[in-house]
N, CA, C and O atoms as CSV, one atom per row, in Angstrom:
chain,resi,resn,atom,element,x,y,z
A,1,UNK,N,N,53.876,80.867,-88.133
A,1,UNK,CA,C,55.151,80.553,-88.707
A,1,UNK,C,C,55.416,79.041,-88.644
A,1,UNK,O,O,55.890,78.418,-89.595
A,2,UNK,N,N,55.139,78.583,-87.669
A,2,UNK,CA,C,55.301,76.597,-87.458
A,2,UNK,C,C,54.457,76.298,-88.944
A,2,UNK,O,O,54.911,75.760,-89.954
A,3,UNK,N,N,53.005,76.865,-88.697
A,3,UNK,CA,C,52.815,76.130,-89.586
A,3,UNK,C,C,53.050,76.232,-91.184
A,3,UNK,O,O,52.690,75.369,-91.984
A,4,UNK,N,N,53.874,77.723,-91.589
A,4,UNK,CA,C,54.429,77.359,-92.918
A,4,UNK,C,C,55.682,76.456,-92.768
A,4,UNK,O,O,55.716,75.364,-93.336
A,5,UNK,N,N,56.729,76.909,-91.995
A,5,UNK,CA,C,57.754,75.652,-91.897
A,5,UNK,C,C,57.040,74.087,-92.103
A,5,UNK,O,O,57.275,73.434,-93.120
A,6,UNK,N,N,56.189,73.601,-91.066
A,6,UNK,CA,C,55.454,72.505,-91.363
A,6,UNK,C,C,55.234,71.796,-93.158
A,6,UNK,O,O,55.564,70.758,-93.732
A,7,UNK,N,N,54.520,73.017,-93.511
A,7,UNK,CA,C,54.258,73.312,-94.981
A,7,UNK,C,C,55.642,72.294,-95.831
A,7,UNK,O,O,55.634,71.209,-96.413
A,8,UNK,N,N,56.734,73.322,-95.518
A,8,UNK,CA,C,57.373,73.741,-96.425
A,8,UNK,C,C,58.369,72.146,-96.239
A,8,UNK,O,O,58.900,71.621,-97.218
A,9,UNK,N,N,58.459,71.631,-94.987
A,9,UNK,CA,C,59.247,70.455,-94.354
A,9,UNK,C,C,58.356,69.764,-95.247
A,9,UNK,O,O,59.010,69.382,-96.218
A,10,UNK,N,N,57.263,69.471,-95.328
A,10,UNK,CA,C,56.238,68.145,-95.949
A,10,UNK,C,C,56.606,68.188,-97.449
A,10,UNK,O,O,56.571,67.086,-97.995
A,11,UNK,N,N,56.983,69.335,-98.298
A,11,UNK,CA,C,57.386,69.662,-99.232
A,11,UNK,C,C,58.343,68.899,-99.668
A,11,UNK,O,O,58.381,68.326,-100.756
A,12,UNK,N,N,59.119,68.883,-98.833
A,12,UNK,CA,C,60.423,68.549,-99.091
A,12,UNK,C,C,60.726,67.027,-98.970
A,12,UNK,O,O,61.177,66.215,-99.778
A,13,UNK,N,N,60.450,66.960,-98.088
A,13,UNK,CA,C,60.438,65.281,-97.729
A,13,UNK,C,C,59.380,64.655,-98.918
A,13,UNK,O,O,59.503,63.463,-99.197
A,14,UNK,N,N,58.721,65.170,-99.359
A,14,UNK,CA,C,57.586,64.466,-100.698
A,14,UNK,C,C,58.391,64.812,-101.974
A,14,UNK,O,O,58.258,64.204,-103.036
A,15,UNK,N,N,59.279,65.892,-101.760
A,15,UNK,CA,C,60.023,65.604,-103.131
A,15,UNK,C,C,61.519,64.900,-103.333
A,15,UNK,O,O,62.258,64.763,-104.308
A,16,UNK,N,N,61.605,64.490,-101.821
A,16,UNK,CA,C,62.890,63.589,-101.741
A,16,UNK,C,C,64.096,64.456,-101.656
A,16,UNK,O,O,65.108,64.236,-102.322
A,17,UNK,N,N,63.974,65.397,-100.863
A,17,UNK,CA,C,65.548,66.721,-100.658
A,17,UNK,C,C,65.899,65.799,-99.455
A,17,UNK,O,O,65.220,65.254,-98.585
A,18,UNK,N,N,67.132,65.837,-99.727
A,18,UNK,CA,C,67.987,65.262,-98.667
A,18,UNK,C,C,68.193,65.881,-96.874
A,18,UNK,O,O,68.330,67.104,-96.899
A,19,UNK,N,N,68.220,65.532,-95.988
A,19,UNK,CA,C,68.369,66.830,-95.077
A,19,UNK,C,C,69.721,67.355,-95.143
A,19,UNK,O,O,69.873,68.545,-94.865
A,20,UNK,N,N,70.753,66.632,-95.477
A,20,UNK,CA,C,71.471,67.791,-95.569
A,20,UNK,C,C,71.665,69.144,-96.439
A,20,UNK,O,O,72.217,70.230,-96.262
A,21,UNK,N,N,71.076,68.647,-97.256
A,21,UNK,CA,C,70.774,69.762,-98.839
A,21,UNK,C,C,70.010,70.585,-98.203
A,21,UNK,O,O,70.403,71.732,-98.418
A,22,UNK,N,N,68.743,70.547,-97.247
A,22,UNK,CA,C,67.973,71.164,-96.830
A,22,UNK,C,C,67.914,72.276,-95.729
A,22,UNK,O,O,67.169,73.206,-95.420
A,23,UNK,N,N,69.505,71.498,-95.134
A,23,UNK,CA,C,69.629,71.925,-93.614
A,23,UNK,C,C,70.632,73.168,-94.154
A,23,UNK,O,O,70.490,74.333,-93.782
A,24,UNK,N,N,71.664,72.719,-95.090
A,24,UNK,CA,C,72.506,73.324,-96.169
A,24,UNK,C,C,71.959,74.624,-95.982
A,24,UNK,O,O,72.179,75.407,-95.058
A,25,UNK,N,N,71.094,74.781,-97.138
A,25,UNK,CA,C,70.293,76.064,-97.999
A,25,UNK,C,C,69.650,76.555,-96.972
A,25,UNK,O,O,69.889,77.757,-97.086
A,26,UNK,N,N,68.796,76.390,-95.764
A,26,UNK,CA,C,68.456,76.715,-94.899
A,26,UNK,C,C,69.756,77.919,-94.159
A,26,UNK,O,O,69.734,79.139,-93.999
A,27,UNK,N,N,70.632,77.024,-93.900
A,27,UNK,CA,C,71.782,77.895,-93.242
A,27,UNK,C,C,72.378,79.006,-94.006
A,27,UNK,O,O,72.925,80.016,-93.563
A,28,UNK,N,N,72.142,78.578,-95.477
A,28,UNK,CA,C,72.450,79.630,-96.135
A,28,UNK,C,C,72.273,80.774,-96.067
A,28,UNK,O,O,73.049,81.663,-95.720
A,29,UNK,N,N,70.394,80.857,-96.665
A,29,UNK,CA,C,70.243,81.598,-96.407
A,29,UNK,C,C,69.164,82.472,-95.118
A,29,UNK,O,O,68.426,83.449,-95.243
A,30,UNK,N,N,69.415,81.809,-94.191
A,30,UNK,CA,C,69.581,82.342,-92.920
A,30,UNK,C,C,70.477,83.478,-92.795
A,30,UNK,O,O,70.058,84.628,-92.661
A,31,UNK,N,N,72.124,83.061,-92.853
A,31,UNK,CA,C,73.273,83.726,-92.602
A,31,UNK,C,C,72.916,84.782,-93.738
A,31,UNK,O,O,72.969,85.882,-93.187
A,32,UNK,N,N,72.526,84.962,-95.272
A,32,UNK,CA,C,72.495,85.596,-95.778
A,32,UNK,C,C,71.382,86.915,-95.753
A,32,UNK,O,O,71.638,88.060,-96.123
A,33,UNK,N,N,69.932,86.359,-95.150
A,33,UNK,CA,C,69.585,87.549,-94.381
A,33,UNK,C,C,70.198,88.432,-93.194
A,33,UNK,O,O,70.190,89.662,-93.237
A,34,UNK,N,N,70.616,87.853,-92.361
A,34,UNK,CA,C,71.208,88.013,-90.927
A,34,UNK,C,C,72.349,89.278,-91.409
A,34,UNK,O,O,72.196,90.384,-90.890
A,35,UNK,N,N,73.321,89.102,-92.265
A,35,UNK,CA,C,74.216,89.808,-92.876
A,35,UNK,C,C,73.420,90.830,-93.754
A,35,UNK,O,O,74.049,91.887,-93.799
A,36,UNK,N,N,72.403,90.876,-94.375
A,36,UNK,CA,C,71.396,91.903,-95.260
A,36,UNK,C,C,71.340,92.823,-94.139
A,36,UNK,O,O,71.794,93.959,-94.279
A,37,UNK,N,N,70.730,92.374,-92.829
A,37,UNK,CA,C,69.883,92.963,-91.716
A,37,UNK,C,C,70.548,93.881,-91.055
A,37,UNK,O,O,70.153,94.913,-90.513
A,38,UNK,N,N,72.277,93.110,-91.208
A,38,UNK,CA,C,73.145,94.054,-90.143
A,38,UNK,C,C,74.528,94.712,-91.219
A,38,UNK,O,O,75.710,94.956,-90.979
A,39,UNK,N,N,73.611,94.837,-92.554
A,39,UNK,CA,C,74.574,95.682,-93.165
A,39,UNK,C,C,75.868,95.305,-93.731
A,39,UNK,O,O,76.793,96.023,-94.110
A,40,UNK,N,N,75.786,94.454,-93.718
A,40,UNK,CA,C,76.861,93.928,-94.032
A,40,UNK,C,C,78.429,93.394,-92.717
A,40,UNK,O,O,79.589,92.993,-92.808
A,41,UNK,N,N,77.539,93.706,-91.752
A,41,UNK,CA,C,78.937,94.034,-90.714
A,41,UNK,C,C,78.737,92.767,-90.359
A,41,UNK,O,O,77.681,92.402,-89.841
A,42,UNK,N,N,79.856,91.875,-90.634
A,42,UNK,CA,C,79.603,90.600,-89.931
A,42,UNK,C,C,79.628,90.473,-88.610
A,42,UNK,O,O,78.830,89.674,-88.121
A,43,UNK,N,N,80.351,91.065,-87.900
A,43,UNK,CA,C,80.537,91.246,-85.897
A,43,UNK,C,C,79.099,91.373,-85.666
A,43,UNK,O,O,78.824,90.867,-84.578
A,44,UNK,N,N,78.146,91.818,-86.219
A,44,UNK,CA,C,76.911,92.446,-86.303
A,44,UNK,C,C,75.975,91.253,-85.862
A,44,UNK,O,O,75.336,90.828,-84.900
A,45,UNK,N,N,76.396,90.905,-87.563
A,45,UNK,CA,C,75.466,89.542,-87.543
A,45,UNK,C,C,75.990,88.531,-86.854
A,45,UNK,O,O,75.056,88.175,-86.136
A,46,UNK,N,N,77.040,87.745,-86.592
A,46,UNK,CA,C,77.434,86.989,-85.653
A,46,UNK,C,C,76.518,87.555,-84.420
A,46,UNK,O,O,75.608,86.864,-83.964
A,47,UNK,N,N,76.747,88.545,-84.034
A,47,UNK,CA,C,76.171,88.691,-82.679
A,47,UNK,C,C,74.625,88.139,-82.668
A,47,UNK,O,O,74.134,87.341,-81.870
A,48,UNK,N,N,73.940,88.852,-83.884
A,48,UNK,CA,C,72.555,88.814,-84.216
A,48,UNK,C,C,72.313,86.344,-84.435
A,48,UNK,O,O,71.460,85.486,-84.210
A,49,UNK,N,N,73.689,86.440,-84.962
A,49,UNK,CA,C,73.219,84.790,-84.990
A,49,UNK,C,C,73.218,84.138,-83.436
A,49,UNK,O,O,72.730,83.045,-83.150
A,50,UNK,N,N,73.913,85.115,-82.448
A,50,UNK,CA,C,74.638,83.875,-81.663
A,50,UNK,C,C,75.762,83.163,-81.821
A,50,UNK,O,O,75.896,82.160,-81.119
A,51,UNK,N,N,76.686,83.485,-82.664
A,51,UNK,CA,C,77.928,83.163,-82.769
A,51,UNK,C,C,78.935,84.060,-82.970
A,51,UNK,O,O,78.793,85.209,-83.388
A,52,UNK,N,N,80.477,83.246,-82.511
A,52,UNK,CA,C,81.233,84.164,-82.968
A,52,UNK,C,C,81.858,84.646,-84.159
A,52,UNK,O,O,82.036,83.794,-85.029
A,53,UNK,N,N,82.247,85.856,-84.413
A,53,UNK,CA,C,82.293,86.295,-85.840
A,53,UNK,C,C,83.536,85.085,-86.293
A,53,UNK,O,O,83.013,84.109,-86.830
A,54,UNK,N,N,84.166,85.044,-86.241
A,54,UNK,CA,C,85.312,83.963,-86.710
A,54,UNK,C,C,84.067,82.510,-87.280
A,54,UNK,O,O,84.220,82.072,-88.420
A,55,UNK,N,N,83.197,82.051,-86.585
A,55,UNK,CA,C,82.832,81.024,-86.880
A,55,UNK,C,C,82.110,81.490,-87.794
A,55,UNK,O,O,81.989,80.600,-88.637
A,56,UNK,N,N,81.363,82.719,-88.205
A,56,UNK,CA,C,80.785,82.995,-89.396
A,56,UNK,C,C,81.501,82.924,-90.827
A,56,UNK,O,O,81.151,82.387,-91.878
A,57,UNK,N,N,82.616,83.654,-90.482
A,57,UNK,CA,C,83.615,84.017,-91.422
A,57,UNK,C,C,84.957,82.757,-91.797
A,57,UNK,O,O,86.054,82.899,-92.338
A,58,UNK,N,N,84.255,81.535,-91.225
A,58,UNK,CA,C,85.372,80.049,-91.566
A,58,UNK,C,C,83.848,78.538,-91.648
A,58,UNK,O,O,82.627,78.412,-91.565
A,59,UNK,N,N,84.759,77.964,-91.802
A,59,UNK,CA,C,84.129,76.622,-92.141
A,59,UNK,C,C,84.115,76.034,-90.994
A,59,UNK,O,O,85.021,76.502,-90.304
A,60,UNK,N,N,83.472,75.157,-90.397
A,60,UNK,CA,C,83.151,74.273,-89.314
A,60,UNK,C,C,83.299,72.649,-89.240
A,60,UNK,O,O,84.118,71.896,-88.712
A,61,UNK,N,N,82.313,72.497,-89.891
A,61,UNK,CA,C,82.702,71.139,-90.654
A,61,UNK,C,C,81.716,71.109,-92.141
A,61,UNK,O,O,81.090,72.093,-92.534
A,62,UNK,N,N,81.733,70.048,-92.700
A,62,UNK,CA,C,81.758,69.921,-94.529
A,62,UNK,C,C,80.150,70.193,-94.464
A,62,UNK,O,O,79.594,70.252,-95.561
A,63,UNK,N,N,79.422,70.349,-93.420
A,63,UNK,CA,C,77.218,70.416,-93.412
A,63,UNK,C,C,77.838,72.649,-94.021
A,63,UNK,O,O,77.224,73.177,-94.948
A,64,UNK,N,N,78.525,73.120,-93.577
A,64,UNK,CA,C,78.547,74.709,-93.022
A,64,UNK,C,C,79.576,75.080,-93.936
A,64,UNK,O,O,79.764,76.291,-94.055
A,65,UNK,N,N,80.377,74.203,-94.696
A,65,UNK,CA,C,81.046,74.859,-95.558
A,65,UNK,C,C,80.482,75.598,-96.999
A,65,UNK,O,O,81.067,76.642,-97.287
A,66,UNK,N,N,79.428,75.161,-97.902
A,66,UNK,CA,C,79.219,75.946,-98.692
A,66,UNK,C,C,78.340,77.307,-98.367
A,66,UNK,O,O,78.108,78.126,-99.256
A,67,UNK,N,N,78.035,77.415,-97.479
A,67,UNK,CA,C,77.098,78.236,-97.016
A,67,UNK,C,C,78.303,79.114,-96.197
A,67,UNK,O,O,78.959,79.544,-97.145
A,68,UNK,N,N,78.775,79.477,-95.306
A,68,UNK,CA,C,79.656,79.961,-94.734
A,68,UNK,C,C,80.507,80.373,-95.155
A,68,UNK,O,O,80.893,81.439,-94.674
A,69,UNK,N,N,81.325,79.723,-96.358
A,69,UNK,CA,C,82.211,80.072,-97.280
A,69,UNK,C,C,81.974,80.860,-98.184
A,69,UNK,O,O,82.871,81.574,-98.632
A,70,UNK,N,N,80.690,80.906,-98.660
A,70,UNK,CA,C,80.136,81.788,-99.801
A,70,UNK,C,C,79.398,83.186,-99.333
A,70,UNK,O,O,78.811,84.022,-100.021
A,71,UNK,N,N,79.688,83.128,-97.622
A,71,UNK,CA,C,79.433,84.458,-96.977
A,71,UNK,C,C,79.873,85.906,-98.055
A,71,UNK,O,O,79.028,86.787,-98.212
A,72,UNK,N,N,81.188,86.007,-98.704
A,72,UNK,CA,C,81.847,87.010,-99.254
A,72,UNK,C,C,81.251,87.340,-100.481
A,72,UNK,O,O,81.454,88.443,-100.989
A,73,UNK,N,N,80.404,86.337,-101.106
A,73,UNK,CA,C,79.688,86.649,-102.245
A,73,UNK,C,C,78.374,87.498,-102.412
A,73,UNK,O,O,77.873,88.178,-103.307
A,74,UNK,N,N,77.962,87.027,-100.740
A,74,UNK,CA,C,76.760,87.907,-100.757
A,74,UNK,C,C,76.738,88.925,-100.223
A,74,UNK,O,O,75.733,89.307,-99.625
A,75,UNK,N,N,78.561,90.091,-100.352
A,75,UNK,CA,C,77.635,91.487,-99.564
A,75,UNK,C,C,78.663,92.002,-100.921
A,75,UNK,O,O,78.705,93.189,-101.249
């Protein structure tokens, strides 16, 4: 697994993605499997992330807002 991440990091940085764009979509869809996995139950997946459900289900700061916010679209 390191070494597709590895892969996929060299990728990115050679095509000039920003890290936050990267770190972004990453979190995305992270949270958006995590929520697939546990059914939709966010208490679920919070638990399954390590966080609390409130911080899933709100914004944090402006890196976690499109991704976090657009939680409701994907179940």
């Amino acid at each position: 697994m390191k070494d597709q991440l590895e892969g996929l990091v060299s990728q990115m940085v050679e095509r000039g993605i920003l890290f936050d764009e990267a770190l972004g979509e990453f979190e995305k869809r992270f949270i958006k499997r995590t929520l697939e996995r546990a059914q939709g139950n966010q208490c679920r997946a919070a638990k399954m992330l390590g966080i609390h459900r409130n911080t899933l289900s709100q914004t944090r700061t402006p890196r976690s807002a499109p991704a976090l916010t657009a939680i409701s679209h994907w179940q």
